[in-house]
C-alpha positions in Angstrom: 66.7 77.7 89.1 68.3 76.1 92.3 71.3 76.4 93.8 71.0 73.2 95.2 70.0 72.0 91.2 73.2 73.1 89.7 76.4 75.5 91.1 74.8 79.6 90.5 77.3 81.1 87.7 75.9 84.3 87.1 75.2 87.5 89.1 71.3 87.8 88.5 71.0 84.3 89.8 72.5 85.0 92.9 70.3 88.2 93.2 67.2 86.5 92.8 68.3 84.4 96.3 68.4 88.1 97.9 64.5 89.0 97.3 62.5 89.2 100.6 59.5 86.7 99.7 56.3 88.3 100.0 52.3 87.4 101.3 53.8 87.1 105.0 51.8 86.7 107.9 49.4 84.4 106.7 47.6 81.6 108.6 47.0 77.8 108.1 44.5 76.2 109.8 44.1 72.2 109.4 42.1 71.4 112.3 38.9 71.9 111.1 39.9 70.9 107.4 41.5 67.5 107.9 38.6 64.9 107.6 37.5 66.3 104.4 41.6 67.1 103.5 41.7 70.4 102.5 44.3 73.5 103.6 43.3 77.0 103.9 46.1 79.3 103.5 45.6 82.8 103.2 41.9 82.7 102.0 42.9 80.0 99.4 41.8 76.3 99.5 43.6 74.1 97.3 43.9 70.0 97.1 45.4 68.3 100.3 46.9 64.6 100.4 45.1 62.9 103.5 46.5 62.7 106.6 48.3 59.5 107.7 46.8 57.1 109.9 49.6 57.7 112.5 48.4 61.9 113.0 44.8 61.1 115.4 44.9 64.6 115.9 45.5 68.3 114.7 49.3 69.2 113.8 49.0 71.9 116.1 47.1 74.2 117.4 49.9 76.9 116.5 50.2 75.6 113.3 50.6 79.2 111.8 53.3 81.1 109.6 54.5 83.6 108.1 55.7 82.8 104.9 54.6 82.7 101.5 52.6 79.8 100.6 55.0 77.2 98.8 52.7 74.4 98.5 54.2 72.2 101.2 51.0 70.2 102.8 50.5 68.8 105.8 51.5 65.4 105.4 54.7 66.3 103.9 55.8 68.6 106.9 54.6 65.4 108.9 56.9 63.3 106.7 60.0 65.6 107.4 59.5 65.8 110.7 59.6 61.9 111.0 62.7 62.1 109.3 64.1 65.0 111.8 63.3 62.0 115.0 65.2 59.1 112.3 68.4 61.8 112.0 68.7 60.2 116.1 71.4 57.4 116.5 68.8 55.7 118.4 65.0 56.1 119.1 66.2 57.1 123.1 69.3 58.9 122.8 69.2 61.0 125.8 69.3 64.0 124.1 66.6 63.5 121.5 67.2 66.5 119.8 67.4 65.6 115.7 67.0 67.7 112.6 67.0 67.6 108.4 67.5 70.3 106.4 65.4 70.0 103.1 64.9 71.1 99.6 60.8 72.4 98.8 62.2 74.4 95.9 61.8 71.4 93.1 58.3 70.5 94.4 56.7 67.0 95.6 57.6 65.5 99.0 61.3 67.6 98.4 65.2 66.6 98.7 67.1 65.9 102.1 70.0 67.4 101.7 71.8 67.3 105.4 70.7 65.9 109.1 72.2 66.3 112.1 71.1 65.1 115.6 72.9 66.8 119.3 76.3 65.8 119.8 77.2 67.7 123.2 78.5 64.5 125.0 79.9 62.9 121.7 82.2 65.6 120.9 82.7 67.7 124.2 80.9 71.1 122.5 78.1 72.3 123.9 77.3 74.3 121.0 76.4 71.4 118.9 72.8 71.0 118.9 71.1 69.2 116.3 70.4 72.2 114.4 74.0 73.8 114.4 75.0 70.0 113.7 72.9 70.0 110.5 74.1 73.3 109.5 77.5 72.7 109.8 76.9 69.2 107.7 75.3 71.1 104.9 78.1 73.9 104.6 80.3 70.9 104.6 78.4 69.0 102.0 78.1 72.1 99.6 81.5 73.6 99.8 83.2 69.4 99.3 85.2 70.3 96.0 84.4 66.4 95.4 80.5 66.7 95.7 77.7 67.4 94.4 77.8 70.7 94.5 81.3 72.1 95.1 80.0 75.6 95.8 82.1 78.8 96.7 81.8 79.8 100.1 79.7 82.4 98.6 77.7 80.1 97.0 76.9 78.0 100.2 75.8 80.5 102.2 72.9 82.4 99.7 71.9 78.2 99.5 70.2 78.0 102.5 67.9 80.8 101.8 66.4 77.9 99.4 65.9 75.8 102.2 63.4 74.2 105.0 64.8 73.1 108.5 63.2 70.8 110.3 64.1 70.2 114.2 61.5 67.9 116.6 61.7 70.6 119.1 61.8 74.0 119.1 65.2 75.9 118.8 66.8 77.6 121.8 67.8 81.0 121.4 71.5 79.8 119.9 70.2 77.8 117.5 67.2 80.0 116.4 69.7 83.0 116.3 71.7 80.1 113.7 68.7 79.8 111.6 68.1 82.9 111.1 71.4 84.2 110.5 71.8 81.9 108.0 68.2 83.0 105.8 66.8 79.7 106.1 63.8 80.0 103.4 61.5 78.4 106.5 61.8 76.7 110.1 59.9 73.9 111.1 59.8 72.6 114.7 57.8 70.4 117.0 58.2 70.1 120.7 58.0 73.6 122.2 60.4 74.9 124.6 57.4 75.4 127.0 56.6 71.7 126.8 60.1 70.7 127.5 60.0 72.8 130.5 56.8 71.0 131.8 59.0 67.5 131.0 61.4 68.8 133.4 64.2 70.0 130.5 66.1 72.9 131.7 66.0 75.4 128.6 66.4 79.3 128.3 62.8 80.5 128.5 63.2 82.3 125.0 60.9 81.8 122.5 62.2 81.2 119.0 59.4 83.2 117.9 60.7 86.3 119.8 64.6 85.6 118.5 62.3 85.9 114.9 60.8 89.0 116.2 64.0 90.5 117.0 65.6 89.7 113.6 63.4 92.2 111.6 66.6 94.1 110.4 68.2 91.4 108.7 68.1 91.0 105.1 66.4 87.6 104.4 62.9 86.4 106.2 62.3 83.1 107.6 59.0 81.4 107.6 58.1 80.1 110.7 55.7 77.2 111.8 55.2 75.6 115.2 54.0 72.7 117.2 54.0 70.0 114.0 53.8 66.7 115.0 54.0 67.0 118.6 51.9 63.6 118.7 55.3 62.3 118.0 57.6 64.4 119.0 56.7 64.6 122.6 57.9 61.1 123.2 61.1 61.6 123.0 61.8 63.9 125.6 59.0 63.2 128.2 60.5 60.2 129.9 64.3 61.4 130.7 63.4 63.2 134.0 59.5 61.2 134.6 60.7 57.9 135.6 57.3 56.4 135.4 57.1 57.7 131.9 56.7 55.2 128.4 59.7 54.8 126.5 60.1 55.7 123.2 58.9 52.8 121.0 62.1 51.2 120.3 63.0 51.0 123.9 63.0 49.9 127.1 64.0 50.3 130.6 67.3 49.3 131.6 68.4 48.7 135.1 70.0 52.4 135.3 66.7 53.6 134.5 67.3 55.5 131.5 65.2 54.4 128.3 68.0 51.9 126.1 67.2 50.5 122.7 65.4 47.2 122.9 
């Protein structure tokens, strides 16, 4: 049972949507488990596909969240989170900022069911960071009378407590706030604002962890899990204010100085 599966037509389906999960604040640590490819979550070990070649190192060493275990593994968050840096127009876009919301409820790798990547210059709104960008695509998507899903406005909004977002760096407070007014089931970032900072980003020094913090009263929960493929993810915002820095593979140089597809 999933709204994204079929439109909800009765009231006890669209209760179930409302139930806080439960198990929170529960740790995964992969560090130490990823050469022999297990996960330990909450005192549980279970199978874990191997790592790809292209992850040398740990996730994260904040790889933690507090969430009920859904069975998502490593190298499926690392999958998604590839696909949040391919929701870019280009692999150098100046602002790098991409995201994919994603469907864990029917098992396996899951369903992409919007992207969105930052749009400031493009559209003259400063409000439309990737994430509020992918929002606004799935709303769009689920209430299209012609598609897939033509939901009710009602509908669309108890959907996203169903689903993952995935963003390659962390949310400013806006955009966290977004998430978790709309009951996202979990949110997945890589970059950390505090890294950004240290690449010479200007950001609003507030953790998305503490806009969390600060949502206790609200109705739904959001998982949360931090620092995933920052391997990868850091490359896209490290060479915009370094100008000795590597561009994003993809790229190059050009005689402005800003990183331009090859």
């Amino acid at each position: 049972m999933r709204l994204l599966s079929t439109r909800l037509s009765t009231l006890s389906q669209l209760l179930l949507l409302l139930l806080p999960s439960v198990g929170r604040c529960c740790e995964q640590q992969l560090c130490e488990q990823q050469q022999k490819h297990t996960c330990s979550t909450c005192g549980n070990s279970k199978p874990q596909v191997p790592m790809p070649a292209a992850l040398p190192q740990c996730l994260s060493q904040e790889w933690t969240t507090w969430t009920t275990d859904d069975g998502v593994d490593a190298s499926t968050r690392a999958y998604w989170m590839r696909q949040a840096n391919l929701a870019l127009p280009n692999p150098c876009p100046f602002a790098a900022f991409g995201a994919v919301v994603v469907n864990h409820t029917a098992g396996g790798l899951g369903e992409l069911v919007c992207t969105g990547a930052n749009n400031n210059q493009g559209s003259g709104n400063p409000t439309l960071h990737g994430e509020m960008v992918a929002i606004n695509n799935c709303s769009a998507i689920f209430t299209d009378p012609q598609g897939r899903y033509n939901m009710t406005p009602a509908d669309a909004l108890l959907a996203f407590g169903d689903l993952t977002l995935y963003t390659n760096a962390e949310s400013c407070p806006m955009c966290a706030s977004a998430i978790r007014w709309a009951g996202f089931k979990e949110y997945v970032y890589g970059t950390s604002i505090d890294a950004l900072v240290d690449m010479g980003w200007g950001q609003i020094t507030v953790s998305s962890k503490e806009i969390f913090n600060q949502s206790s009263s609200l109705s739904s929960e959001t998982g949360f899990l931090g620092g995933v493929l920052t391997n990868e993810t850091d490359g896209f915002f490290s060479w915009q204010f370094r100008p000795n820095a590597t561009c994003p593979q993809g790229c190059s140089r050009a005689a402005s100085g800003r990183c331009a597809p090859a």
